[in-house]
C-alpha positions in Angstrom: 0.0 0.0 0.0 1.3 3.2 -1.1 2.6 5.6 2.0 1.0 8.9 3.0 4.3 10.6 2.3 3.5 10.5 -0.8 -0.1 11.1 -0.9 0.4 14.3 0.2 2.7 15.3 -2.8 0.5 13.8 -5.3 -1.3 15.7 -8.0 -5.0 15.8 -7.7 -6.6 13.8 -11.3 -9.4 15.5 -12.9 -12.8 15.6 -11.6 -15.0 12.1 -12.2 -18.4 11.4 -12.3 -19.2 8.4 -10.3 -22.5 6.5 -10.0 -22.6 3.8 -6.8 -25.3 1.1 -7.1 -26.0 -0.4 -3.8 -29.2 -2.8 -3.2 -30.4 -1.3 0.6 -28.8 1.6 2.2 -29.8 0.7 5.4 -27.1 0.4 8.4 -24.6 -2.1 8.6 -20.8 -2.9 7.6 -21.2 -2.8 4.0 -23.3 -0.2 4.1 -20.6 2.0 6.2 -17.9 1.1 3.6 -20.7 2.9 0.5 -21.1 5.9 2.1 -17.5 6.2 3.3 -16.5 5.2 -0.1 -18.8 7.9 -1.5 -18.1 10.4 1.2 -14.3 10.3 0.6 -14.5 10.4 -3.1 -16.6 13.7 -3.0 -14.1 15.3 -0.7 -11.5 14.5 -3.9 -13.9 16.6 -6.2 -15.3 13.9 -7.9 -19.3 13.8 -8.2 -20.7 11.0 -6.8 -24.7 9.9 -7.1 -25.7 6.6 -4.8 -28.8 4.7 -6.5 -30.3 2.1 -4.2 -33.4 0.2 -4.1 -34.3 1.2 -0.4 -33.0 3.8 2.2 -35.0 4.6 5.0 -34.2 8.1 6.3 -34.8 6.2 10.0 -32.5 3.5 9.5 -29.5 4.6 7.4 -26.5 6.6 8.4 -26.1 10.4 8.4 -24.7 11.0 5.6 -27.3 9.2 3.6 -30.1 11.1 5.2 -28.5 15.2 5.9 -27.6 16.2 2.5 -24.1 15.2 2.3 -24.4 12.6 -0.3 -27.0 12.8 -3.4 -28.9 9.3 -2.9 -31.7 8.5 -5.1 -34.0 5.4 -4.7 -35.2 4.0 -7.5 -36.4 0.6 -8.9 -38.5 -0.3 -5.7 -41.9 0.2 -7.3 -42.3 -3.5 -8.9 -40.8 -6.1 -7.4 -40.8 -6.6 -3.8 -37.8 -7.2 -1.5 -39.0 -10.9 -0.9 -42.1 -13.1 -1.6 -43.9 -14.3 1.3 -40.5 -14.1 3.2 -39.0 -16.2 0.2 -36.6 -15.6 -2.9 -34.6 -12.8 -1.4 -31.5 -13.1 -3.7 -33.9 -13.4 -6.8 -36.3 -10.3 -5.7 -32.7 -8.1 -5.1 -31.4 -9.2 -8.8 -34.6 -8.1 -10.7 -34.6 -5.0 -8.1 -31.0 -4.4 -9.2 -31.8 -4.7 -13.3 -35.5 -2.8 -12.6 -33.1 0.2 -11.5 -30.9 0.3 -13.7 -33.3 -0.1 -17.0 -35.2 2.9 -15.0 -32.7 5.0 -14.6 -31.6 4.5 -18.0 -34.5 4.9 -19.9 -35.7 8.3 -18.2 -32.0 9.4 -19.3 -31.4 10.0 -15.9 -28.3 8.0 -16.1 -26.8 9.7 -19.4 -27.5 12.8 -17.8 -25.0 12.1 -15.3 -22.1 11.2 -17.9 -20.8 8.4 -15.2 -16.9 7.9 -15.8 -17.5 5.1 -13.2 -19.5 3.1 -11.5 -19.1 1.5 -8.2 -20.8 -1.6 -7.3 -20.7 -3.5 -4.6 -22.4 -6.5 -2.6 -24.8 -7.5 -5.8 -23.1 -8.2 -9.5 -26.2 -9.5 -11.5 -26.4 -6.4 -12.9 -23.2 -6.0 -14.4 -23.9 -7.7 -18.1 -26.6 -5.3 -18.0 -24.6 -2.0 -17.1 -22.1 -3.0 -20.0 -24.4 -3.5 -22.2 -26.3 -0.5 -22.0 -23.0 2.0 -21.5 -20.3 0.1 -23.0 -17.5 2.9 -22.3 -18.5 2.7 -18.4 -15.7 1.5 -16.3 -17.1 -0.9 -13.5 -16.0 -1.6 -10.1 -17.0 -4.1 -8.3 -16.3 -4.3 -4.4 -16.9 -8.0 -3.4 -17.4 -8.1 0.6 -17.4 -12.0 0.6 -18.7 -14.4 -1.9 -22.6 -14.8 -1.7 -22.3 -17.9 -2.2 -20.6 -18.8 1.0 -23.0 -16.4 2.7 -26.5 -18.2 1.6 -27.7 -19.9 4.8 -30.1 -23.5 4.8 -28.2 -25.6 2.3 -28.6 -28.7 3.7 -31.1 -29.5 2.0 -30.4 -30.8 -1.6 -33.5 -28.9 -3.0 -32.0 -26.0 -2.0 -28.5 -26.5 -3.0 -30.4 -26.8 -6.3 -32.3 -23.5 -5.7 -29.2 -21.9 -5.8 -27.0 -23.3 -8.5 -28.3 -20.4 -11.1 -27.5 -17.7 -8.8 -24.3 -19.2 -7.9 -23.0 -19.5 -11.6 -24.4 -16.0 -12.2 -22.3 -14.1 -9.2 -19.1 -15.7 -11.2 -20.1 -14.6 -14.2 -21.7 -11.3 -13.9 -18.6 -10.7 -12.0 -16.3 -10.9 -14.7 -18.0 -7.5 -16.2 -16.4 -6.0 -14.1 -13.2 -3.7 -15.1 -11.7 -3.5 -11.5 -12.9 -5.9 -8.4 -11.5 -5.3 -5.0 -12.1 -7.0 -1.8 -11.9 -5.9 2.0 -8.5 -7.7 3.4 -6.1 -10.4 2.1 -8.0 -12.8 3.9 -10.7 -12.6 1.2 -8.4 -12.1 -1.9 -7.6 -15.7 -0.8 -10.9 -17.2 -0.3 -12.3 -15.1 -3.7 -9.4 -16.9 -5.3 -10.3 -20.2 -3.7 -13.8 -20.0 -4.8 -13.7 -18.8 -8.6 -10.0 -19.6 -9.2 -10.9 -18.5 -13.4 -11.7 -15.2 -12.1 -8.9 -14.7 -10.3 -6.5 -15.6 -12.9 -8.3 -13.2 -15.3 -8.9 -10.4 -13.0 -6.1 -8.7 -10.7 -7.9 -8.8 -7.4 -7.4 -5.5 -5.7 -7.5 -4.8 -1.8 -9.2 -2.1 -0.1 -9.3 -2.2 3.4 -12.6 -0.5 5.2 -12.0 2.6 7.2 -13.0 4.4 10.3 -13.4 8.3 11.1 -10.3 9.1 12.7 -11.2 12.5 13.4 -14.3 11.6 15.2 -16.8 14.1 17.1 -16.5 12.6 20.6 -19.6 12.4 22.5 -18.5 11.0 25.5 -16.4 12.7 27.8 -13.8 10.1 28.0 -14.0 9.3 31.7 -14.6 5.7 32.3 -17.7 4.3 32.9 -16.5 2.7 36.5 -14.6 3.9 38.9 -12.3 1.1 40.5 -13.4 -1.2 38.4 -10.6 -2.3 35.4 -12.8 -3.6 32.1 -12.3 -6.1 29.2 -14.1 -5.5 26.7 -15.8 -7.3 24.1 -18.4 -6.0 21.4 -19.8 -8.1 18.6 -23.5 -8.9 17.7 -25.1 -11.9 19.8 -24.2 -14.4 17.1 -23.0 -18.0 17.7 -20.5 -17.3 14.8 -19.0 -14.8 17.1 -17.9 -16.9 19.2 -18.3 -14.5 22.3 -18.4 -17.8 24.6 -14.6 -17.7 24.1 -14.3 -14.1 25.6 -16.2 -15.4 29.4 -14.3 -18.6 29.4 -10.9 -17.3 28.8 -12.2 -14.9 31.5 -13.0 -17.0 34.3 -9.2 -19.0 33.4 -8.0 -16.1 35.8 -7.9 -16.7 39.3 -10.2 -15.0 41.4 -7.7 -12.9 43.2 -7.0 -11.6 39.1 -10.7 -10.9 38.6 -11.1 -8.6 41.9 -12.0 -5.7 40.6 -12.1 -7.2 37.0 -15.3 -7.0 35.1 -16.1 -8.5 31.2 -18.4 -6.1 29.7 -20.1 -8.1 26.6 -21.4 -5.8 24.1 -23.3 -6.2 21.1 -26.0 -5.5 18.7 -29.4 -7.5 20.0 -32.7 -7.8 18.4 -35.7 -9.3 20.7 -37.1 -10.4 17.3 -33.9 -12.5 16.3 -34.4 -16.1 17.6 -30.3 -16.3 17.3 -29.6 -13.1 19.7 -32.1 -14.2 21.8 -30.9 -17.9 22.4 -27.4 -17.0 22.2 -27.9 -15.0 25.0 -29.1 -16.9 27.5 -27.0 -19.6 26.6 -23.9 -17.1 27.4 -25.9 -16.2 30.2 -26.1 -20.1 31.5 -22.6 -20.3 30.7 -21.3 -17.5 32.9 -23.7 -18.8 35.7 -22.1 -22.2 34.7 -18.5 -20.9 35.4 -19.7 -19.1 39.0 -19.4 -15.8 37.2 -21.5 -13.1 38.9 -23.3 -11.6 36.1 -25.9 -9.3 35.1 -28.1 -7.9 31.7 -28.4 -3.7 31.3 -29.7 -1.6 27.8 -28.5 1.5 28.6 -25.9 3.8 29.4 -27.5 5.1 32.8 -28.6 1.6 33.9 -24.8 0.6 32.9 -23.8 3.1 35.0 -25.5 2.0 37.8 -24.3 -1.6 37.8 -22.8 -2.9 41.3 -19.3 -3.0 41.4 -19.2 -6.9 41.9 -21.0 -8.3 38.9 -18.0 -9.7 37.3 -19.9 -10.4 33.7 -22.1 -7.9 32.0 -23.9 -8.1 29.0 -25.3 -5.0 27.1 -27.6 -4.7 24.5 -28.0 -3.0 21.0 -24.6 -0.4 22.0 -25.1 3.1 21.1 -22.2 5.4 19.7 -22.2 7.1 22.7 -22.0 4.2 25.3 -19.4 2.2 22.7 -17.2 5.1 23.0 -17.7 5.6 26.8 -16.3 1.4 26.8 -13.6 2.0 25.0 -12.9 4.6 27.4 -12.8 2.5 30.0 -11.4 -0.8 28.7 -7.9 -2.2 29.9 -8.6 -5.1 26.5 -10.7 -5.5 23.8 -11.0 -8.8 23.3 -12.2 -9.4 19.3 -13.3 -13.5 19.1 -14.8 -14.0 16.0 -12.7 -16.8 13.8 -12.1 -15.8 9.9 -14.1 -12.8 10.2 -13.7 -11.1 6.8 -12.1 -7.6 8.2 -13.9 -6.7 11.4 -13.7 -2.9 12.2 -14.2 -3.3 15.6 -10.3 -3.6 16.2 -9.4 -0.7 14.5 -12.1 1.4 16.6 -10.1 -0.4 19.9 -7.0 0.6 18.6 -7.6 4.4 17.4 -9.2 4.6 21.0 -5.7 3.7 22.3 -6.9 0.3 23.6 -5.0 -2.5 22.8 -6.6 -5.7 21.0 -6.3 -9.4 21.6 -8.1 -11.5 18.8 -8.0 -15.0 16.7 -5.4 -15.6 14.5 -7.9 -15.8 11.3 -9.1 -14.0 9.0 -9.1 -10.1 9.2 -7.3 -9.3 12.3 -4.3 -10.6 11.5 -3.6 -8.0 9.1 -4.9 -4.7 11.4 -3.2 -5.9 14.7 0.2 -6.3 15.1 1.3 -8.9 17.7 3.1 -7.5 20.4 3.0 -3.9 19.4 -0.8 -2.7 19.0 -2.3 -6.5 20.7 -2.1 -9.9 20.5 -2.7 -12.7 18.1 -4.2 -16.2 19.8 -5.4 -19.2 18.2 -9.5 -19.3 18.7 -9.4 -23.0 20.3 -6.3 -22.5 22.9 -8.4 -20.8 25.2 -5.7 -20.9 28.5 -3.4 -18.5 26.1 -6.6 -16.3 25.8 -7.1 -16.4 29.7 -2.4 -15.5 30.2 -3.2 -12.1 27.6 -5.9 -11.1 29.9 -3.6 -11.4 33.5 -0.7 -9.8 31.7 -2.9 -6.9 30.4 -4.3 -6.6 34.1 -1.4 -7.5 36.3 1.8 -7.2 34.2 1.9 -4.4 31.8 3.5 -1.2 33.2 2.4 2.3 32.3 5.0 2.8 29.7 4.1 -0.3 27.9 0.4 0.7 27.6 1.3 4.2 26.5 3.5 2.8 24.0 0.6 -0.1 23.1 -1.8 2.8 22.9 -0.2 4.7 20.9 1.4 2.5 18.0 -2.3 1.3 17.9 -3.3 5.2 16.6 -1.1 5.5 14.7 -1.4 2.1 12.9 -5.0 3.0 12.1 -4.4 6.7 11.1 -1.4 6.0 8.8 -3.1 2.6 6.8 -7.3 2.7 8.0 -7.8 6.5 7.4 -10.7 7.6 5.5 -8.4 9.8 3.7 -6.4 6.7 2.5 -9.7 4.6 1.8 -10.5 7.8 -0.9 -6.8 8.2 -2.2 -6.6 4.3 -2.7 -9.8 4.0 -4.6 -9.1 7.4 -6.7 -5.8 6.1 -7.5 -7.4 2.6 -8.9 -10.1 4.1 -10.6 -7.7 6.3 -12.6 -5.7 3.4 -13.4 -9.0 1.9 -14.5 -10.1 5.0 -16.9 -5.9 5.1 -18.2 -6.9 1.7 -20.4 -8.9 2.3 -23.5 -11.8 0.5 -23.3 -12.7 -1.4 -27.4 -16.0 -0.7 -28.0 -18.6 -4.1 -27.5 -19.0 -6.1 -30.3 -20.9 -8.6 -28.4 -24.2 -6.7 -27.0 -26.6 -9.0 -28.5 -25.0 -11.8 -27.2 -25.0 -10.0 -23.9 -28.2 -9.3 -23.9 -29.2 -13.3 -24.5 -26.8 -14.4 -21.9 -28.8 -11.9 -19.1 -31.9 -13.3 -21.0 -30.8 -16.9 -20.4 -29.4 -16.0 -16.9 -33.4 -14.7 -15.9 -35.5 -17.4 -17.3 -32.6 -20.0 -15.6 -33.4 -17.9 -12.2 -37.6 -17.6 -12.6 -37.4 -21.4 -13.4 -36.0 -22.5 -10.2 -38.2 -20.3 -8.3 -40.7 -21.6 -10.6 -39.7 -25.3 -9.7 -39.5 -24.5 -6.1 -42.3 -23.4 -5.3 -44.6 -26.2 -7.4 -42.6 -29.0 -6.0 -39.7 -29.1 -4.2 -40.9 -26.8 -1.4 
């Protein structure tokens, strides 16, 4: 990755006109990534327009909702998200080509003269973009593959259900001029999983930022007095593995948790069957392990809580109450195995709060062992349980200063959102540098995308007379 030293002698490229297509701009990682994509790119100069199929002014982020960026929903007016609860992944693809035909054949699109478009999360639409604007450079920002994502395979009927849409994320994916992924860790599963595409395309990375020149909210005193805090914050998922955080916790002797308290924090929905289960299994756990424990929602009520519960989980974490945490935490402790990038971390470290996490996936290339945190295998749970008692009993000042700082600095010099923008400018030139031949092929395009459909309505066809 190129240094900031040199961003800051670089010489601006002419102004772009970029179009983003994004299927719901709603609130959650990908989501961020869009509208810090977009946000960034506009501070460059460059026009950027967001087209989505659904953004809720109540559930999206600022940005999306206070006039900062110019988002436009569109194609939401004939197909529904789902059908009774069913055929998500085939209502988003003919949302995704129902907004781009619209957009195109008001002439809303040519009026905006794109230079590029940015597309992430869905690429059915892809064959359909080329064909209609054949000079358009595309990139495509692949968070993971879908196909890995798609829950309730284990059924052979639905394997089958899904065979179309698998072979047409590979292939609507090679329309695509430039496609980027979130970490190195995904570069290798993408590469894994359509091996042809990687060979034909140069995968590029682009790691998600965070705001490091945030408005704090809090006031930056900890939350507790006398009381030192590990921290953990994930959604109550099973996948996250927050079970690992308690156990490695009560591995410390008692005299080492005096004082100590685990603060589990994490988006929950009472509707969620999974938040709500995983819950009061961690709960039953924690009871299991004679941990003292106890269940808040809110920053006063958090407040409040007696100074010997040594466990305590929190629910649905506002931006004001995270920050207030990381305020007050001694460790963040990050357990999710492969995760894709995870941002949490980052958010740890810019806070000057070290980070101990699994030695998978993401993390392993935002913390450094030894300098900004620690690296620990996800099943060796006693190493978990000696990172905790040597952040609590063994680390002088000067090595938490030093700890603290390196983390900062780490995630202002590579996890900037001024680096996010300068990276992406600096590939999208690159992208509009290579003359693009004019298509030869569109009617075969257009019969592919045709084929592609009727493949896509038969199995939904078949499903639902049969094999349901």
């Amino acid at each position: 990755m190129t240094e900031k030293t040199e961003s800051q002698t670089e010489i601006r490229p002419k102004t772009k006109s970029i179009v983003f297509f994004h299927p719901d701009l709603g609130i959650g990682g990908a989501e961020r990534l869009v509208v810090d994509a977009a946000v960034g790119l506009q501070n460059r100069g460059h026009k950027v327009v967001i087209f989505t199929s659904h953004c809720d002014p109540a559930h999206c982020f600022d940005e999306a909702r206070d006039g900062t960026l110019d988002v436009r929903v569109r194609g939401n007016t004939i197909v529904p998200p789902s059908i009774f609860s069913r055929f998500s992944i085939l209502c988003a693809i003919l949302r995704q080509l129902h907004l781009i035909l619209q957009i195109y054949l008001t002439s809303e699109l040519t009026a905006l003269r794109p230079d590029a478009y940015f597309v992430d999360q869905l690429s059915a639409g892809l064959p359909l973009l080329q064909l209609l604007h054949p000079q358009g450079r595309i990139f495509f920002y692949c968070h993971f593959p879908d196909l890995l994502l798609a829950q309730g395979r284990a059924k052979w009927w639905k394997r089958v259900y899904r065979v179309p849409f698998d072979l047409w994320e590979q292939w609507s994916m090679s329309f695509a001029d430039t496609i980027a992924v979130n970490s190195n860790f995904t570069k290798g599963v993408v590469a894994r999983t359509w091996p042809a595409l990687a060979r034909q395309k140069d995968l590029q990375t682009v790691y998600p930022c965070v705001d490091t020149k945030p408005v704090r909210k809090s006031d930056g005193e900890p939350l507790w007095k006398n009381v030192k805090c590990l921290l953990s914050i994930n959604r109550f998922e099973r996948k996250k593995d927050i079970a690992l955080a308690i156990k490695a916790f009560a591995g410390l002797s008692k005299e080492s948790r005096q004082g100590v308290r685990l603060a589990v924090a994490g988006g929950y929905d009472p509707r969620v069957a999974e938040n709500v289960m995983y819950h009061r299994e961690l709960v039953e756990l924690a009871d299991s392990l004679e941990l003292s424990n106890m269940t808040v929602g809110t920053l006063p009520t958090a407040a409040q809580v007696p100074a010997d519960v040594e466990v305590l989980f929190l629910h649905n974490v506002s931006n004001v109450l995270k920050e207030t945490l990381l305020a007050s935490a001694r460790l963040l402790v990050y357990t999710p195995s492969n995760e894709h990038f995870g941002i949490v971390p980052l958010e740890a470290m810019l806070a000057g709060v070290p980070v101990l996490a699994a030695n998978t996936g993401g993390p392993t290339e935002t913390v450094v062992e030894g300098k900004t945190g620690w690296l620990r295998a996800p099943d060796a749970v006693e190493e978990w349980t000696v990172v905790m008692d040597t952040v609590l009993n063994r680390l002088d000042e000067s090595e938490r200063a030093a700890m603290a700082s390196a983390g900062v600095e780490r995630v202002k010099k590579i996890f900037g959102e001024e680096e996010m923008a300068r990276r992406l400018d600096g590939i999208l030139d690159d992208m509009l540098r290579v003359p693009k031949e004019s298509s030869r092929t569109a009617p075969l395009l257009f019969a592919a995308a045709a084929v592609g459909t009727f493949g896509v309505l038969a199995a939904a066809t078949a499903r639902v007379l049969g094999l349901a």
